[in-house]
C-alpha positions as CSV (number, residue, x, y, z in Angstrom):
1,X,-11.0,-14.6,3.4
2,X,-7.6,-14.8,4.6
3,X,-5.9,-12.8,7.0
4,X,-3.1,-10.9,7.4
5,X,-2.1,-13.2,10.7
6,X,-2.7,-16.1,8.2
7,X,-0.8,-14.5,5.6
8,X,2.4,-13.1,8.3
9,X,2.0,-17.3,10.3
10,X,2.3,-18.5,6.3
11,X,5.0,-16.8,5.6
12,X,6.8,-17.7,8.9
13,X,6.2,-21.2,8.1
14,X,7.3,-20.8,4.8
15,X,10.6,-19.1,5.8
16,X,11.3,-21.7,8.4
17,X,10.6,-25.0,6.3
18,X,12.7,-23.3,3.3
19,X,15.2,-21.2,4.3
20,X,16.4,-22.0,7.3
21,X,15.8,-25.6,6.9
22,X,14.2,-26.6,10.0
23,X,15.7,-24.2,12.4
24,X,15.2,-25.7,15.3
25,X,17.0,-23.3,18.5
26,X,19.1,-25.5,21.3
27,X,16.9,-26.7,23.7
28,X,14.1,-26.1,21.9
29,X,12.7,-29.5,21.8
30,X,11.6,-31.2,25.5
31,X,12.6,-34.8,25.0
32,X,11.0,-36.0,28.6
33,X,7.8,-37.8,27.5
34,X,6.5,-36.5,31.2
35,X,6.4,-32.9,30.3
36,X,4.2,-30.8,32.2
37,X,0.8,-30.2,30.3
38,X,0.9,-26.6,28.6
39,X,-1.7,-24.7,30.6
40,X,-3.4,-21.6,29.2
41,X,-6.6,-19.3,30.0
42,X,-8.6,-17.2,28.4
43,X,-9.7,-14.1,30.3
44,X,-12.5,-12.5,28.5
45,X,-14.1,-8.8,29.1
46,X,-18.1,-9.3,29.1
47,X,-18.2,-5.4,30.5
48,X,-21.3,-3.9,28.8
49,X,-19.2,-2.4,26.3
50,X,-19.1,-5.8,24.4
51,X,-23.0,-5.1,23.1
52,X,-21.5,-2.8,20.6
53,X,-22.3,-3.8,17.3
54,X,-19.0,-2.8,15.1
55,X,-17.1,-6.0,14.2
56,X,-18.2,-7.4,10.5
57,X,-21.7,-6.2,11.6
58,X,-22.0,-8.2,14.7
59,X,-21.1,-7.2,18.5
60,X,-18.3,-8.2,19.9
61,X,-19.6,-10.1,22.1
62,X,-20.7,-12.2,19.7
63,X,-17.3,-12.0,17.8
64,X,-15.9,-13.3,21.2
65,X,-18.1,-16.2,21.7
66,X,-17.6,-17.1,17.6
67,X,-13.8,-17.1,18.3
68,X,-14.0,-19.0,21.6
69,X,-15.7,-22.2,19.6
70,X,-13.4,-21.9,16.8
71,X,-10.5,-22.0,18.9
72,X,-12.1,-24.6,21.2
73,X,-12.7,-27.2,18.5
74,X,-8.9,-26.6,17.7
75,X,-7.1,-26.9,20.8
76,X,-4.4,-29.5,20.9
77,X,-5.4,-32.6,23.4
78,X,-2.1,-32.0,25.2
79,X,-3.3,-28.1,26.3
80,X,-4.7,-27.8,30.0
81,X,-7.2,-24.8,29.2
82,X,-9.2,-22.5,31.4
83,X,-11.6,-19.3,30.9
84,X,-12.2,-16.5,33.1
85,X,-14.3,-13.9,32.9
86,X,-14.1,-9.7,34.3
87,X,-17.3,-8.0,33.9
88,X,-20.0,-10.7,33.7
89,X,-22.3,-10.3,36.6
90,X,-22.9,-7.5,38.2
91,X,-25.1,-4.7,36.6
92,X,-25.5,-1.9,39.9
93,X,-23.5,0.6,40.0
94,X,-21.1,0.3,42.9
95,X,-17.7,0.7,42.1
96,X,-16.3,-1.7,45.3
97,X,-18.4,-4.7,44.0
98,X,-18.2,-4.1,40.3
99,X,-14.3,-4.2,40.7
100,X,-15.1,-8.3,42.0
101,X,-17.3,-8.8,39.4
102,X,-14.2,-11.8,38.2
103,X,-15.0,-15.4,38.1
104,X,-13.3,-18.8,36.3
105,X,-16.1,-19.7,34.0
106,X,-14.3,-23.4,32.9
107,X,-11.6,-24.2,34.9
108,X,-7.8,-25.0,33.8
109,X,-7.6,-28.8,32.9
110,X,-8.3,-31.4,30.6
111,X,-10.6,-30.1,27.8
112,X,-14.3,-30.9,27.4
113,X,-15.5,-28.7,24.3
114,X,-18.7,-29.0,25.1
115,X,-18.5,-28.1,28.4
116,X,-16.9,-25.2,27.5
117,X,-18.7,-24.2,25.0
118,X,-22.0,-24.6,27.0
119,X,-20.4,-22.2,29.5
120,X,-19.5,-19.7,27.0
121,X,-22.7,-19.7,25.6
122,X,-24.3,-18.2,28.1
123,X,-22.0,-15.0,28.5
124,X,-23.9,-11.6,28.2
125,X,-22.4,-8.2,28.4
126,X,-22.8,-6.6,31.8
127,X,-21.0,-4.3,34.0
128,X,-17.6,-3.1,34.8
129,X,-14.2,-4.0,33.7
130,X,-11.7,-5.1,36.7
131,X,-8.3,-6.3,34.4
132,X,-6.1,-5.7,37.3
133,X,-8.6,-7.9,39.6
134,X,-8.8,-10.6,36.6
135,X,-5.2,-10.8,35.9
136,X,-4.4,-11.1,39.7
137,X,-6.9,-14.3,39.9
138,X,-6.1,-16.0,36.6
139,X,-2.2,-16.2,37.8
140,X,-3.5,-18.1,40.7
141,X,-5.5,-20.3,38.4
142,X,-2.6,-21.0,36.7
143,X,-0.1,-22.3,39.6
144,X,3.2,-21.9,39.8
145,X,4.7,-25.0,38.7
146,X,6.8,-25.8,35.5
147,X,5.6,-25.8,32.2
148,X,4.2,-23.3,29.7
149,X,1.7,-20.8,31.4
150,X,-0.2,-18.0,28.9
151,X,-3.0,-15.8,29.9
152,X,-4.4,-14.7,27.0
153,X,-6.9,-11.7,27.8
154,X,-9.4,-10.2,25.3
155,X,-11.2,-6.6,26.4
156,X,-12.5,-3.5,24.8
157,X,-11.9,-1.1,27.6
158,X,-9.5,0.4,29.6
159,X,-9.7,-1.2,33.1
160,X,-12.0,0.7,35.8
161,X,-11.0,-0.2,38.9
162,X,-8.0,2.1,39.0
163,X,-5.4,2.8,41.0
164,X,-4.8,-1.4,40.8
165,X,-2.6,-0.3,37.8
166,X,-3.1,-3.7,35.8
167,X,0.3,-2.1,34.5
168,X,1.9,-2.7,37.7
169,X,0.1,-6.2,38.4
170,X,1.3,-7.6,34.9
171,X,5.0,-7.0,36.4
172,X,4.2,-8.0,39.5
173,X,3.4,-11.3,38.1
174,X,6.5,-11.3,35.7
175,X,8.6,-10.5,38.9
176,X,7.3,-13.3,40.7
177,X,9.3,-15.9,38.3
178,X,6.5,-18.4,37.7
179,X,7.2,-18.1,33.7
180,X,3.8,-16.8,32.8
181,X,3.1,-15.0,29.5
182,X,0.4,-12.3,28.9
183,X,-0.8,-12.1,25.6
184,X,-3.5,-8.9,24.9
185,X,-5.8,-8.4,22.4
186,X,-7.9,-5.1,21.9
187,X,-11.3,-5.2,20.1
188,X,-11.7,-2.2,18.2
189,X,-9.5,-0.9,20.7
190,X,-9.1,3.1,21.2
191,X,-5.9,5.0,22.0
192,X,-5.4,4.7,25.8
193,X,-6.6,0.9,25.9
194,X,-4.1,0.1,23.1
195,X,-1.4,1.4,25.5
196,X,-3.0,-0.2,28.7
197,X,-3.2,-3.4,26.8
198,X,0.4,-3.0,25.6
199,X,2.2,-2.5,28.8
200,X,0.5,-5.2,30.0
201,X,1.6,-7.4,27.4
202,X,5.4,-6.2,27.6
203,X,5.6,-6.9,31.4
204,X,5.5,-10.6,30.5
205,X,7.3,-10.4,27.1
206,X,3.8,-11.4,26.0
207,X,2.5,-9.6,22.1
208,X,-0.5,-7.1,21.7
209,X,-2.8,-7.5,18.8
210,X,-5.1,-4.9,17.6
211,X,-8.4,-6.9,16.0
212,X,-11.1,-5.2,14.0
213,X,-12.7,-8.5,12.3
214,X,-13.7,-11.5,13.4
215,X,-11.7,-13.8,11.6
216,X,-8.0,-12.0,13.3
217,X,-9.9,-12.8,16.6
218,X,-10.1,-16.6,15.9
219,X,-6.8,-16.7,14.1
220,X,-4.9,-14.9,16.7
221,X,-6.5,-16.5,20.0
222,X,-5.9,-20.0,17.9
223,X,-2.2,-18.7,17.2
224,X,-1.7,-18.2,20.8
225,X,-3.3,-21.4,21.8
226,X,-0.8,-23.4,19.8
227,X,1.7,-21.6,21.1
228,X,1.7,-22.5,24.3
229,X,1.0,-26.4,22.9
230,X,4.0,-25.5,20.8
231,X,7.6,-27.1,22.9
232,X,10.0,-24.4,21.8
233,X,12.0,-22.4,24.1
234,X,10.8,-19.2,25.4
235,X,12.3,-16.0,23.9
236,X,14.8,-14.4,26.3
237,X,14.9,-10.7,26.5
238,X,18.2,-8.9,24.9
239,X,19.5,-5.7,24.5
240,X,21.3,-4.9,21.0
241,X,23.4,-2.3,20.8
242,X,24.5,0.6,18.0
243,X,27.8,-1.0,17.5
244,X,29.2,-4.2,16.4
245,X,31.7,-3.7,18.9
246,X,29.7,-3.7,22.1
247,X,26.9,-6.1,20.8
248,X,25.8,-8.9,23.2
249,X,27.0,-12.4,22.0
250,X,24.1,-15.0,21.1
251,X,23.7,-18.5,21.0
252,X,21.5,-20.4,19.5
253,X,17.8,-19.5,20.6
254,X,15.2,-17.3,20.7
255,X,15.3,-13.9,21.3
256,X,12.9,-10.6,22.0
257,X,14.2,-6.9,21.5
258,X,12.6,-3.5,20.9
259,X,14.0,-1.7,18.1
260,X,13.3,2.3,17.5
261,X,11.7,3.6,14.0
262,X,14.9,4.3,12.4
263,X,17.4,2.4,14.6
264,X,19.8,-0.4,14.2
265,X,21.0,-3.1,16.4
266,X,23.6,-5.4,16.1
267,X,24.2,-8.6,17.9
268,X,27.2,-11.3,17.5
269,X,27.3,-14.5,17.2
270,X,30.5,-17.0,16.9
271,X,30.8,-19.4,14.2
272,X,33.2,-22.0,13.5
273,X,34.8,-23.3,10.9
274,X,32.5,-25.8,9.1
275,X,29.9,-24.6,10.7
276,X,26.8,-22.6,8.8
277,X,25.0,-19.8,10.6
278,X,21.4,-19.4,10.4
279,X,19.5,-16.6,11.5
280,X,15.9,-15.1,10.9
281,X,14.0,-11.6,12.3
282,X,10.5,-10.8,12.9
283,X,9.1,-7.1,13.2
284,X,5.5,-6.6,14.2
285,X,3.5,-3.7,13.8
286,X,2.5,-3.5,16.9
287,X,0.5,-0.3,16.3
288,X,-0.9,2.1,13.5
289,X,2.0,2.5,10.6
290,X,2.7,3.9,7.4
291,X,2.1,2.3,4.3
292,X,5.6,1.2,2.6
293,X,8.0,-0.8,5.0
294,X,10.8,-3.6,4.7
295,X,13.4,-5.1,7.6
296,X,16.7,-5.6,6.5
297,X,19.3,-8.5,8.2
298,X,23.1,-8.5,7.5
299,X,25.7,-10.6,8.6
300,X,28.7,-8.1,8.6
301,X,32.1,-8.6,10.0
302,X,33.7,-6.7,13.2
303,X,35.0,-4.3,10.9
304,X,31.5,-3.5,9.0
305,X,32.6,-5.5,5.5
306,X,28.7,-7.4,4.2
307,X,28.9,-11.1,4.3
308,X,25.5,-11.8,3.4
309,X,21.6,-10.3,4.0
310,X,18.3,-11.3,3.6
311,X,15.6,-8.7,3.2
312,X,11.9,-8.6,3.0
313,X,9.4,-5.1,1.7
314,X,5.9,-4.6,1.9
315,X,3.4,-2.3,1.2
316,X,-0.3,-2.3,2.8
317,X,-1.5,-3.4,6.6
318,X,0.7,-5.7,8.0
319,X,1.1,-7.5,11.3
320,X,4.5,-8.9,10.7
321,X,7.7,-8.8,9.0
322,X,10.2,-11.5,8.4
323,X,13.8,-12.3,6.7
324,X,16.4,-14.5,7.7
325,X,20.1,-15.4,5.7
326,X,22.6,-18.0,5.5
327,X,26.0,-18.2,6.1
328,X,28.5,-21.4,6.3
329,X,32.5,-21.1,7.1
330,X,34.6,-23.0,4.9
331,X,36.9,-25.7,6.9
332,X,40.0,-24.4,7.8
333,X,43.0,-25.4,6.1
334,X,45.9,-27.0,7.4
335,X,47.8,-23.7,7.6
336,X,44.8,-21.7,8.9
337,X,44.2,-21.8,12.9
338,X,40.5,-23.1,13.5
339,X,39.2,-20.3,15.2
340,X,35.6,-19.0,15.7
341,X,34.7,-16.3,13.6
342,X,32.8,-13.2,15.4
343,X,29.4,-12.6,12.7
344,X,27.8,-9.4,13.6
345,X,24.2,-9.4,12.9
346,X,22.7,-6.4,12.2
347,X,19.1,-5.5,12.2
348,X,17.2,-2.4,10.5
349,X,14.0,-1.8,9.5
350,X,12.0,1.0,7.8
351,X,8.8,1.3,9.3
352,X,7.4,4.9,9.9
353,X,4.6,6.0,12.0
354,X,1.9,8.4,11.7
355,X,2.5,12.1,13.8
356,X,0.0,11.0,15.8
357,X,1.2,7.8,16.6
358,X,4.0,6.7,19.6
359,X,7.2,6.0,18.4
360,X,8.2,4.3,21.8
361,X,9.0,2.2,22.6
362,X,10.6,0.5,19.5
363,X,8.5,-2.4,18.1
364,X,9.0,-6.1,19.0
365,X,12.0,-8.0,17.2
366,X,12.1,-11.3,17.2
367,X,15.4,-13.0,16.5
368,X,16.1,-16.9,15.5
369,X,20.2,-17.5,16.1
370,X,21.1,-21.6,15.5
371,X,24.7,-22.8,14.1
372,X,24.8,-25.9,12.5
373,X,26.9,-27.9,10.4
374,X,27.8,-26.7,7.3
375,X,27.7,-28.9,4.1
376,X,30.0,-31.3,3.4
377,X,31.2,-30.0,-0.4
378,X,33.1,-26.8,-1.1
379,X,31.3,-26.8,-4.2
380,X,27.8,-26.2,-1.5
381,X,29.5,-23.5,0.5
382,X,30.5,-21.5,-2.6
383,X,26.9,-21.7,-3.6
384,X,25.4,-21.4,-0.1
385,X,22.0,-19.7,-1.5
386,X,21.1,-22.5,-3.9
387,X,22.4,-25.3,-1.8
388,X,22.4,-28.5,-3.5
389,X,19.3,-27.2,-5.4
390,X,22.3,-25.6,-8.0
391,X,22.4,-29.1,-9.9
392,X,18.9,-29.1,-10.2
393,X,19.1,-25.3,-12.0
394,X,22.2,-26.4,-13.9
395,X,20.0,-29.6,-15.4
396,X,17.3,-27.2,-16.2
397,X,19.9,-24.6,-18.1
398,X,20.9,-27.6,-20.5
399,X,18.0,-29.2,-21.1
400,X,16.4,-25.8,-22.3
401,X,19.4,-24.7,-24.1
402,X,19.1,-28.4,-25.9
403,X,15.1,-28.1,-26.5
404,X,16.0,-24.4,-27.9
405,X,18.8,-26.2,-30.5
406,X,15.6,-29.3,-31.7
407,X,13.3,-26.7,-31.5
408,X,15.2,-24.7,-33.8
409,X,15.9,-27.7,-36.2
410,X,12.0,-28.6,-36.2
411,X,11.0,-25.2,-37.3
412,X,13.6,-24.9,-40.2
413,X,12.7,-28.3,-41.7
414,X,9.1,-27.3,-41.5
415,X,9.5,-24.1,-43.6
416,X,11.8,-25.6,-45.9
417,X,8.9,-28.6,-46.3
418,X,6.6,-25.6,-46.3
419,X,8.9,-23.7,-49.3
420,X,8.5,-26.3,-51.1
421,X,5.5,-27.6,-51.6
């Protein structure tokens, strides 16, 4: 079966090989062959919750362990992986001790699947479920040194061991400047734990995924696996604004915003002449939404005239969104000063929510800015959205108008043959 997270990484992938034509942000490559070893762990509820039987027919405990072998078998050589468990061993009743009930179950290193595998094999749901306590410890197993660090927690539940808000220990950790990512994912997940699991992802800049089947489990925790194995730069957090005017400029990178149902940002960018601007937005539905939805980009300049858009629609369950565009400068002339023009970029989309549903805060944007050189022949820059792929659909317009023309010969001569015998 494939999955929407297949389908929206697909599409991605697709978008990125084609259209932007390997985008690849500044900086975004590490060219030190002594690059610190991604580390990432996964912190797993086993609160007694998990017994419930209501993904594909199976408990999600079982889901869990099912994803955690998948993923396992797939992890890059290069990723350092952990996994730590909240809820595992203590069954009584005692809030103080239930609220310690964490442990590191494999920890963060070199990979031996079956090691790990062994140890997750032996996993049964128990007793409470202490995120705050969890997320405190796995931040320690992680260190503090350079590299990419992603906690990727999986739970059920809302965390009982208030008042650590695991709200407030998620920023704590982001405040701490160690670079650490918290990615959530809520099985079968109700109201208040989507919004617990949510904030705790947006304190790190980290995504929230809400999983019903088991395949989005293994194709999500595998998504975030690889990410971390994955040397691109890490999206910086930026404000757009309502006007072109007072938009923040970009360069090239990665970038994360939140953008209201029904709002529109707009960020700049400079390009120069003979230069080619490429650009490309994510949305993810990041909770429950209405059938129906597209994001629109334009490249527009300061005084609102459309350069260029791209612009993608759907209608069904989605997780994510994507468009991107295209635009080169033309070379200046001789008579024309070679100055930078200001592109504003302008991001909408049309995603509605149900009454019952939060509309804040706005849903995650991710935004692709790289300027590179623009081609070499004017004849390419006129035609910027076929590239040099307009000789290849010129070739194909005379070689069917000249098969029409034989074609048409053939069939006369074979009716006149045909009249006359």
């Amino acid at each position: 079966m494939i999955t929407r997270q297949r389908l929206a990484a697909g599409a991605c992938a697709l978008f990125a090989a084609l259209a932007l034509g390997g985008l690849a942000p500044a900086g975004a490559y590490a060219d030190e062959p002594d690059r610190p070893a991604p580390k990432v762990e996964l912190v797993l509820d086993v609160s007694g919750s998990m017994r419930a039987r209501d993904i594909d027919g199976d408990s999600r405990m079982a889901a869990a362990k099912q994803a955690f072998n998948e993923v396992l078998d797939a992890t890059p050589e290069e990723v350092e992986l952990g996994i730590r468990t909240l809820g595992a061993n203590y069954r009584g009743d005692d809030r103080k001790t239930g609220c310690k009930d964490t442990e590191q179950l494999y920890p963060v290193g070199p990979l031996d699947r079956t090691d790990a595998k062994t140890a997750v094999a032996t996993l049964q749901p128990t007793g409470w479920t202490p995120i705050g306590p969890a997320l405190l410890k796995a931040a320690d197993d992680l260190g503090s040194g350079d590299g990419t660090k992603r906690l990727v927690l999986i739970s059920d539940g809302e965390d009982t061991c208030q008042p650590l808000d695991p709200c407030e220990v998620a920023r704590e950790i982001a405040a701490k400047g160690i670079g650490l990512t918290i990615d959530t994912l809520g099985l079968v997940a109700d109201t208040k734990t989507r919004q617990q699991l949510s904030c705790i992802a947006d304190a790190t800049g980290g995504t929230y995924t809400s999983v019903r089947h088991k395949d989005e489990l293994t194709d999500r925790v595998g998504q975030l696996v690889d990410r971390a194995a994955d040397p691109v730069v890490t999206p910086v957090a930026v404000d757009g604004t309502a006007q072109c005017a007072d938009a923040p400029e970009l360069k090239p990178g990665l970038y994360t915003d939140r953008e209201k149902f029904g709002e529109h940002r707009f960020y700049r960018v400079a390009v120069e002449p003979g230069k080619e601007l490429r650009a490309s937005v994510s949305v993810a539905a990041d909770r429950a939404v209405n059938r129906d939805y597209g994001v629109l980009l334009r490249a527009v300049t300061t005084h609102g005239r459309e350069i260029v858009r791209g612009q993608e629609a759907g209608d069904g369950r989605t997780d994510v969104i994507s468009t991107g565009l295209r635009y080169p400068k033309a070379e200046a002339d001789d008579s024309d000063e070679a100055e930078a023009e200001t592109v504003c970029l302008q991001v909408s989309h049309s995603y509605s929510a149900p009454a019952s549903v939060k509309t804040t805060p706005g849903l995650p944007v991710e935004l692709t800015v790289d300027v590179v050189d623009g081609p070499d022949e004017a004849s390419d820059v006129a035609a910027f959205g076929l590239g040099r792929g307009w000789w290849f659909l010129a070739a194909l317009v005379v070689v069917g108008f000249v098969a029409g023309v034989v074609w048409g010969w053939i069939s006369r001569w074979r009716i006149a043959v045909w009249r006359t015998n």
